[in-house]
C-alpha positions as CSV (number, residue, x, y, z in Angstrom):
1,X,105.0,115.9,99.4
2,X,104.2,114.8,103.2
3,X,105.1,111.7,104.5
4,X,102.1,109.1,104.9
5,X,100.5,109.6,108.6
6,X,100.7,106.9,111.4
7,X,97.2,106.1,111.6
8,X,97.5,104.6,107.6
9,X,100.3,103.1,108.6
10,X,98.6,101.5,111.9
11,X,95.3,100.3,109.4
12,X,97.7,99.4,107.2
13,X,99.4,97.1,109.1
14,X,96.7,95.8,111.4
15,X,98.6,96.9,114.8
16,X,95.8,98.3,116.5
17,X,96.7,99.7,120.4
18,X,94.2,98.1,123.1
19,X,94.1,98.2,127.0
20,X,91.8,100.0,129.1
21,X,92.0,103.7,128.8
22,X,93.9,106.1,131.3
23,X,93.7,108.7,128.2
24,X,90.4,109.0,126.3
25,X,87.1,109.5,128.2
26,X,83.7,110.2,126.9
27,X,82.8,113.0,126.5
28,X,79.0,112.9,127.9
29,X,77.1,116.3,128.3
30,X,74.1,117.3,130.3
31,X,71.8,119.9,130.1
32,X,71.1,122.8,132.8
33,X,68.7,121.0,134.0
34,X,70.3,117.4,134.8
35,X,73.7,119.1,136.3
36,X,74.0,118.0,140.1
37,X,72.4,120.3,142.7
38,X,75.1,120.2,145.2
39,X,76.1,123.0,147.6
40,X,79.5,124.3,145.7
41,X,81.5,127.1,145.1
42,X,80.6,128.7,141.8
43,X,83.1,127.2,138.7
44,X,84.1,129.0,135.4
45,X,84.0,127.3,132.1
46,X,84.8,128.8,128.5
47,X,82.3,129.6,126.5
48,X,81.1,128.7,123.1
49,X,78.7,129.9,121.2
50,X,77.1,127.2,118.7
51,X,80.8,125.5,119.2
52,X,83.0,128.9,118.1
53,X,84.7,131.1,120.0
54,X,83.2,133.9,120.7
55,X,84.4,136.7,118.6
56,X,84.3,140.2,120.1
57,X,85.1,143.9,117.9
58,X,87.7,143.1,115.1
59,X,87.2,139.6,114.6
60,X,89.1,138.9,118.2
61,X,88.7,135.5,119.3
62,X,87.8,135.7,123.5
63,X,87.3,132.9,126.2
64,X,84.4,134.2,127.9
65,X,83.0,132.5,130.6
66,X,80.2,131.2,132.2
67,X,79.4,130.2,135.8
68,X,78.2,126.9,137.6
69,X,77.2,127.8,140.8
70,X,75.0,124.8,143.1
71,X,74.2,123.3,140.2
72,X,72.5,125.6,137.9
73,X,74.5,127.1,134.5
74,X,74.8,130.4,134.4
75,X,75.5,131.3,130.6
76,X,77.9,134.9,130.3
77,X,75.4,137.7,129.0
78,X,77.5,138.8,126.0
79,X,76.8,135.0,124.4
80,X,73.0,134.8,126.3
81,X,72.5,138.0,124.3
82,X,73.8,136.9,120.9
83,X,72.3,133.5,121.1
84,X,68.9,135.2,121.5
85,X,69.4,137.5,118.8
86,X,70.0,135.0,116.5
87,X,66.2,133.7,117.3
88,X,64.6,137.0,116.9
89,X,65.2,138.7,120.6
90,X,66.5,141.9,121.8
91,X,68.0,141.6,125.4
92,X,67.9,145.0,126.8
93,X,69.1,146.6,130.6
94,X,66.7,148.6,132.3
95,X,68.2,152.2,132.6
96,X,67.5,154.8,135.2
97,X,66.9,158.2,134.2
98,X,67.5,159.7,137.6
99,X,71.2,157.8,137.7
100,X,72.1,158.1,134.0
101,X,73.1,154.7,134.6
102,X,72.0,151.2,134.1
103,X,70.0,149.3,136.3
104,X,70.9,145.6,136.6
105,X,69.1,144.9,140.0
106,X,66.0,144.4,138.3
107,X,65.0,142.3,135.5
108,X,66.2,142.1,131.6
109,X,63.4,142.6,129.4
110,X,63.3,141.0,126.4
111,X,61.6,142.1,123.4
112,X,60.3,140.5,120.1
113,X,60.5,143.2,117.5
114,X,58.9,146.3,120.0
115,X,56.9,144.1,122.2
116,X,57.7,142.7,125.2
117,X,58.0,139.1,125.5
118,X,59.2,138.3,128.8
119,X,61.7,139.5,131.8
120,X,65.0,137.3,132.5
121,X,66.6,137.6,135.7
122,X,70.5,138.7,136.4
123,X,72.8,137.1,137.7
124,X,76.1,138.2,139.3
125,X,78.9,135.6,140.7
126,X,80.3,138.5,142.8
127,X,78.1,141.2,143.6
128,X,80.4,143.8,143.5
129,X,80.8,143.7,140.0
130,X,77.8,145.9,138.3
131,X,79.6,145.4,134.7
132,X,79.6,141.2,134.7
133,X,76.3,139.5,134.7
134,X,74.8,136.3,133.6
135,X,71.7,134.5,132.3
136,X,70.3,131.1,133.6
137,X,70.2,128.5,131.4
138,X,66.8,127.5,132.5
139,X,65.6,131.1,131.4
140,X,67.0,130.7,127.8
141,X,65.5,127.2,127.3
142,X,61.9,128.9,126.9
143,X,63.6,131.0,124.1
144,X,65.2,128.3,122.1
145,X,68.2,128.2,123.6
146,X,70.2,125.6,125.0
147,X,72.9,124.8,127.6
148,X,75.1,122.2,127.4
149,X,77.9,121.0,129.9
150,X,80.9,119.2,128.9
151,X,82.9,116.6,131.1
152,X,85.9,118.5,129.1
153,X,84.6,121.9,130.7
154,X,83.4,123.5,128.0
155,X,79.7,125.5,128.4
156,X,78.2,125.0,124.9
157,X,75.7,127.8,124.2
158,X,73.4,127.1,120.9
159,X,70.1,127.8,118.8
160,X,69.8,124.3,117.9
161,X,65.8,123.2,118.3
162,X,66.5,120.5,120.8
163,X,68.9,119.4,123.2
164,X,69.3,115.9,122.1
165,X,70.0,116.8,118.2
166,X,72.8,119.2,120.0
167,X,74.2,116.2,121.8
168,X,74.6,114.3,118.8
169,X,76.7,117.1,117.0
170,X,78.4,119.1,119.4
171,X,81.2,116.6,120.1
172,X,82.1,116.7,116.9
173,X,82.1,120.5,116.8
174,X,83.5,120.4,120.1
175,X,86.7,118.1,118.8
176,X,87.6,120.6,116.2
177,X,87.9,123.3,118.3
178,X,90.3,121.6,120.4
179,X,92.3,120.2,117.2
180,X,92.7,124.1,116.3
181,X,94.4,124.7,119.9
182,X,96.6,121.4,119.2
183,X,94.3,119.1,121.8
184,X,92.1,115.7,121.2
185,X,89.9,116.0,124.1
186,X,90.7,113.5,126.5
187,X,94.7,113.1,125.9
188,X,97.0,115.7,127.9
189,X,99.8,116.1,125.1
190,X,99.9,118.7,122.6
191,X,101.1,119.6,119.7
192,X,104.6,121.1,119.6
193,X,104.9,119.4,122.8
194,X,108.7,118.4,123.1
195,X,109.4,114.2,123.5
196,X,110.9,115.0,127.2
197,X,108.0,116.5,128.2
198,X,105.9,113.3,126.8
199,X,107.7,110.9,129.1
200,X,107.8,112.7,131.7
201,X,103.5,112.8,131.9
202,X,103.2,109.2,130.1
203,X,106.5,107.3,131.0
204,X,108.3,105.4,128.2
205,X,106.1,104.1,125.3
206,X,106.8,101.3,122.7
207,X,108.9,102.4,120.1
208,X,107.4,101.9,116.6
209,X,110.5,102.8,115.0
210,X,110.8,105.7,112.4
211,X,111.0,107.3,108.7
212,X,112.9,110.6,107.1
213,X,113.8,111.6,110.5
214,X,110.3,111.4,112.2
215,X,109.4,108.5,114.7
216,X,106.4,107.4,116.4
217,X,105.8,106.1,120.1
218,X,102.6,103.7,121.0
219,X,100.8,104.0,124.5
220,X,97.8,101.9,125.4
221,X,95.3,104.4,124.0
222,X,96.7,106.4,121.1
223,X,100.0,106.9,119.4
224,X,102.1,109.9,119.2
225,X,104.2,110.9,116.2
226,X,107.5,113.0,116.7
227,X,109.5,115.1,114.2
228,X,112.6,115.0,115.3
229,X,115.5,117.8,115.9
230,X,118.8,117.8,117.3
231,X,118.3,118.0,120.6
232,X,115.0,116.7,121.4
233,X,111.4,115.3,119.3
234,X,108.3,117.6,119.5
235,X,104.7,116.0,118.6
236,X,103.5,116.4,115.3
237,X,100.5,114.1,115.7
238,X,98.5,111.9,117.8
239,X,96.4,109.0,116.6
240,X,93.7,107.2,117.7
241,X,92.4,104.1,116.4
242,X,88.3,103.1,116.0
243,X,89.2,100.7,119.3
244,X,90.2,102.9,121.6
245,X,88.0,106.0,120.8
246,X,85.5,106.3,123.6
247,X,83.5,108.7,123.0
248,X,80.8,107.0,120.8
249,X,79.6,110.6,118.9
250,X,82.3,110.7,117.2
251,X,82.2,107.0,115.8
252,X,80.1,108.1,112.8
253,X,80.5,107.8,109.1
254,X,81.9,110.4,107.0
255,X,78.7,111.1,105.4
256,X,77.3,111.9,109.4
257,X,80.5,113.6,109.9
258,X,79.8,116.1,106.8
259,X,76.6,116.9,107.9
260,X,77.9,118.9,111.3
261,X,81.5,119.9,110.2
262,X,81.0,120.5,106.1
263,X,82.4,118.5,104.1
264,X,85.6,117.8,104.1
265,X,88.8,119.7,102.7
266,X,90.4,117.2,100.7
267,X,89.6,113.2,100.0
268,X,92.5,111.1,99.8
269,X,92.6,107.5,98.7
270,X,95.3,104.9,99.7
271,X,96.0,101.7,97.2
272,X,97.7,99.7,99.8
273,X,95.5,99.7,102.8
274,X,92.3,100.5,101.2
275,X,91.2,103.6,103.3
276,X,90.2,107.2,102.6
277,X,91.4,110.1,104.4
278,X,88.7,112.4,105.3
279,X,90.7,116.0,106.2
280,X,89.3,119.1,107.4
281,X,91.3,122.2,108.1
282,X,91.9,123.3,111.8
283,X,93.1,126.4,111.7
284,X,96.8,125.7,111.5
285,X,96.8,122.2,112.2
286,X,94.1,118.8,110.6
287,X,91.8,117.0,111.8
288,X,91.9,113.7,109.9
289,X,89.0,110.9,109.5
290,X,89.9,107.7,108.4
291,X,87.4,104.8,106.7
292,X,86.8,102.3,104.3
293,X,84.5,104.6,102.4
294,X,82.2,107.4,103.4
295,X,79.7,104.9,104.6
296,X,80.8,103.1,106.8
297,X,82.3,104.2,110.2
298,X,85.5,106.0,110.6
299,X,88.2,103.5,111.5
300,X,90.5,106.4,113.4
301,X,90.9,110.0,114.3
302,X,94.3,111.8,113.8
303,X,95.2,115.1,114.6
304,X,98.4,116.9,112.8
305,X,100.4,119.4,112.9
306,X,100.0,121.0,109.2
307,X,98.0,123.6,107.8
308,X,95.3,122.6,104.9
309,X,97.3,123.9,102.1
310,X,100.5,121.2,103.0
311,X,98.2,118.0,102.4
312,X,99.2,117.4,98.6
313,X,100.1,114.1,97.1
């Protein structure tokens, strides 16, 4: 049996954290089209295809990348072509017969079935590299693709119809995958992160005091929650309260939350304080919603440091 998490405890209790946020920021997106032309020296940001990974061979998770160079988005070709094959298209290199050899100096052409639907240009940050190309985001948008920038530098590659309906759930998509590598977007502490560490980034938070061993520490925009060991705490979760979240996509009812993520893993129902867990797995770790019921809008967001299969009461 698990212990209750902090963020019941906080509802619970009514101590709620305020004060103007050095932590949490929202996370706004724009499209390719609304990204700041500026002279600048092209940027790399991960890549995510419809808000996974990008898997590669045997099931091999991979960071690709793509490129922001004087404000255009320049999407990676391996996840340019997948997201167009999902919609129908076949992305193919121009080969020379004389060379034996690919051609990317001229156009990709793209086919519907065997018919030729269009020609998409290359693009290459560096180019001496004949093997790494990439696609601008203004050329998929005529396929049904779209591009989306994060403020938490992710490049957001997906099939959804519209831009605005991707806005609406990629935050939420977004904020799982970073559970799953121990992160809430927007907080610099991690999971497994060690207390010394902590206060070194944060300084000295208010002690909340502590139960079984584990304790938990306040700061102005979340709380952390420690498992201690004999030399030194490492975080086991991080909670944020309705209050303090920022980032107003994910303040959405569990019902609204189901229809981007699933639903949810396990329900769990507390007597005392009256709330409703909502938890979804996250690879190793959870990604917990709290609320009144699935209708009305989630009261907090934790993250924690246990696998799906540990959450039994």
């Amino acid at each position: 049996m698990i212990k209750r998490p902090l963020l019941v405890v906080l509802l619970a209790t009514g101590l709620i954290m305020t004060g103007l946020p050095i932590g949490m920021m929202e996370v706004n997106q724009v499209s390719a089209a609304t990204v700041k032309a500026t002279a600048q020296p092209a940027q790399l940001y991960p890549t995510f295809l419809d808000g996974k990974r990008w898997e590669r061979g045997h099931n091999v998770a991979e960071d690709l990348v793509s490129v922001v160079k004087d404000g255009k988005i320049y999407v990676n070709n391996s996840a340019a072509e997948s997201a167009l094959y999902t919609k129908g298209y076949k992305l193919e290199t121009p080969f020379n017969p004389k060379t034996m050899q690919y051609d990317m100096s001229k156009p990709l052409v793209l086919k519907k079935g065997n018919k030729i639907v269009g020609k998409i240009s290359y693009y290459k940050v560096n180019p001496k590299e004949s093997y790494m190309g990439y696609i601008s985001a203004d050329s998929l948008k005529q396929y049904g693709v779209s591009v989306i920038l994060h403020n938490n530098n992710r490049v957001l590659v997906t099939t959804k119809n519209t831009v605005q309906q991707t806005k609406k759930e990629s935050d939420l998509i977004v904020l799982r995958e970073d559970v799953k590598q121990g992160f809430l977007p927007g907080i610099n502490i991690s999971l497994g992160e060690s207390e010394t560490n902590v206060t070194r980034k944060l300084g000295k938070g208010k002690d909340l005091g502590g139960e079984g061993g584990d304790y938990w520490i306040s700061y102005p925009n979340f709380t952390i929650g420690f498992s201690a060991d004999e030399y030194d705490g490492t975080v086991m979760d991080i909670a944020v309260a309705s209050k303090q979240i920022k980032n107003k996509n994910w303040l959405k009812t569990p019902v609204e939350i189901e229809k981007v993520l699933g639903k949810p893993n396990k329900v769990l129902f507390f007597d005392d304080s009256k709330d409703y867990m909502y938890i979804y797995s996250a690879s190793k770790n959870t990604l917990i919603f709290m609320a009144k019921d699935n209708k009305h809008v989630i009261d907090g967001i934790q993250m924690y440091s246990l696998p799906i299969e540990t959450w039994n009461y």
